[in-house]
C-alpha positions in Angstrom: 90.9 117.4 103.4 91.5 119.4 100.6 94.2 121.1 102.0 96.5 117.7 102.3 95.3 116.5 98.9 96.8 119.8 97.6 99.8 119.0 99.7 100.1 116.1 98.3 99.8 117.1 94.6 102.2 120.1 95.2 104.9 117.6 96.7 104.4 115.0 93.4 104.5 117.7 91.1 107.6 119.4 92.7 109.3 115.8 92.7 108.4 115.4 88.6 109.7 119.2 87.5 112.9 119.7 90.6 114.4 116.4 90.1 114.8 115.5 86.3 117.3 118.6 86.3 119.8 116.7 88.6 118.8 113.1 87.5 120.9 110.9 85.9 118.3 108.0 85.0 114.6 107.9 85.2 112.8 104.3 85.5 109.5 103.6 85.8 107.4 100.7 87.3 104.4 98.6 87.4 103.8 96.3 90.3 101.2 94.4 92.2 100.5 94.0 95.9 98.6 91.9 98.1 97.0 92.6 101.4 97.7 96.8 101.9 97.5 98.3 104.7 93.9 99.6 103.4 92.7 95.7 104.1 94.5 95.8 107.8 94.0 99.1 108.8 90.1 100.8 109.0 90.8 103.0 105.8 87.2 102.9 105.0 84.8 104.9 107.4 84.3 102.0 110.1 82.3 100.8 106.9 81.1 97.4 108.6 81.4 93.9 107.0 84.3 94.6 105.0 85.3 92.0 102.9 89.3 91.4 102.2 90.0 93.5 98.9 92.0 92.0 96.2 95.4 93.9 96.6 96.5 97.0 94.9 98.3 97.7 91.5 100.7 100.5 91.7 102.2 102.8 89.1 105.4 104.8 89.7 108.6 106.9 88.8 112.2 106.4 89.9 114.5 109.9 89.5 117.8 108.2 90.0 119.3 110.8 92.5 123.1 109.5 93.4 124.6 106.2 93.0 122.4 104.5 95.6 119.6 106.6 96.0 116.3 107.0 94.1 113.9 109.3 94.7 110.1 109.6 93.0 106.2 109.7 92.8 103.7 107.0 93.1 100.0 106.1 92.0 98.0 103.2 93.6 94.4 101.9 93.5 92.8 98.9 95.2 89.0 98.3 95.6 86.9 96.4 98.5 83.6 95.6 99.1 81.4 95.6 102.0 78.8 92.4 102.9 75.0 93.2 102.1 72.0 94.8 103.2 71.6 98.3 104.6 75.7 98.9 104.7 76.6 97.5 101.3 78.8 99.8 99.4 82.2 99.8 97.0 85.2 101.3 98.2 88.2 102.9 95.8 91.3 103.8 97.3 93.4 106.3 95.4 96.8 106.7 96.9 99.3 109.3 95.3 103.0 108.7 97.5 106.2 110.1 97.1 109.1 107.2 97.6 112.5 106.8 98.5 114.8 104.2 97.5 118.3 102.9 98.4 120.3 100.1 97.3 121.9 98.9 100.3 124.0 95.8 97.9 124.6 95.6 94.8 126.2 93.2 92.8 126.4 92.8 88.8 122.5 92.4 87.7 120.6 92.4 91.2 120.3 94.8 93.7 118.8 94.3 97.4 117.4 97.9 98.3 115.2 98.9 101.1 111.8 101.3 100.2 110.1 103.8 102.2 106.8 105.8 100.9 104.8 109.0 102.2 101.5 110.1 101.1 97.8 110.5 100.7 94.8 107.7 100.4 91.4 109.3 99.1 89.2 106.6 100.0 86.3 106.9 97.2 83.0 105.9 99.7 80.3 104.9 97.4 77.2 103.4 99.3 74.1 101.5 97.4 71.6 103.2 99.4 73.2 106.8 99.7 75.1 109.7 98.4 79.2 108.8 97.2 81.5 110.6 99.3 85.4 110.7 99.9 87.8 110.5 103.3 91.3 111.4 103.4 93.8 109.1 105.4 97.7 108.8 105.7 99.2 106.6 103.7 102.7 104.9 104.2 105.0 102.3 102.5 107.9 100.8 104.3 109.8 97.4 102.9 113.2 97.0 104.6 113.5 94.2 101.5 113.4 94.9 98.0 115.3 92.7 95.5 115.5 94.6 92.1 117.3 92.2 88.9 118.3 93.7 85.7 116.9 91.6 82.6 118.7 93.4 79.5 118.0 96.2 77.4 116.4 98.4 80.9 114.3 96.1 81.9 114.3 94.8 85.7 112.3 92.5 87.5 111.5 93.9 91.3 110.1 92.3 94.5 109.4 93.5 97.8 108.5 92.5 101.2 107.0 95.3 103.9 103.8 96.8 104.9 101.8 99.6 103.4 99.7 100.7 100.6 101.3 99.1 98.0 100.8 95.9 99.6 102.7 92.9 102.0 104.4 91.5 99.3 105.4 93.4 95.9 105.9 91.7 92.7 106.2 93.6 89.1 108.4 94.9 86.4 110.2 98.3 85.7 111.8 100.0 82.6 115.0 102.3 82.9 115.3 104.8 80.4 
């Protein structure tokens, strides 16, 4: 466990101090998701009674790499409960995910772009009637669909549709230095 979670820091930090020197943009985002694959998958320690969690907000970077490709890390948390009585307990998710980006169209102000993610979920176990504890899982984003439009002044608007931690469906706003 603690081995991957260095793993997975090493490969985020490498991404943030490698790729600025060969970027030509950075841009970075805000979005939410709704049902992650944390709600459809058992990300939680066969934890029974768990009730549907209310979607994840993620935080990211975008290295702009080439003309069509993007390249960057990723933060998400989400939160879920479990039903009452001798199993109830809170459940954090934690995923850190490196992402890759490419525009597949383009015109003027929108972009249509598919999105594919790798990383780490640290599910934060934390039982009423016992001792917190963490589990490590895999953690994966793939959204063949991702609609990005350019507002003014590097702003963009962004939606996505694919399965993973950062949720079914992707709404949220990004800035482009």
């Amino acid at each position: 466990m603690k081995k991957f979670l260095l793993s997975a820091i090493a490969v985020v930090a490498a991404t943030l101090f490698a790729v600025p020197a060969q970027a030509q943009k950075v841009g970075v985002y805000a979005t939410y998701g709704g049902y992650t694959q944390m709600d459809a998958t058992d990300m939680h320690d066969d934890w029974d009674g768990v009730k549907t969690a209310w979607g994840a907000v993620n935080f990211g970077v975008d290295f702009k790499i080439g003309s069509r490709f993007r390249l960057g890390p990723s933060y998400t948390f989400s939160s879920t409960t479990t039903k009452g009585g001798k199993h109830a307990s809170d459940i954090y998710y934690h995923v850190i995910m490196l992402n890759a980006k490419y525009d597949y169209y383009r015109t003027g102000i929108f972009s249509l772009y598919a999105h594919l993610g790798l990383g780490a979920d640290i599910s934060h176990m934390c039982p009423k009637y016992g001792d917190a504890y963490n589990k490590g899982y895999f953690a994966f984003q793939a959204s063949p669909i991702g609609m990005r439009a350019q507002l003014g002044n590097g702003f963009n608007f962004m939606a996505e549709l694919g399965f993973g931690a950062q949720g079914l469906v992707q709404l949220g706003f990004g800035y482009d230095f």
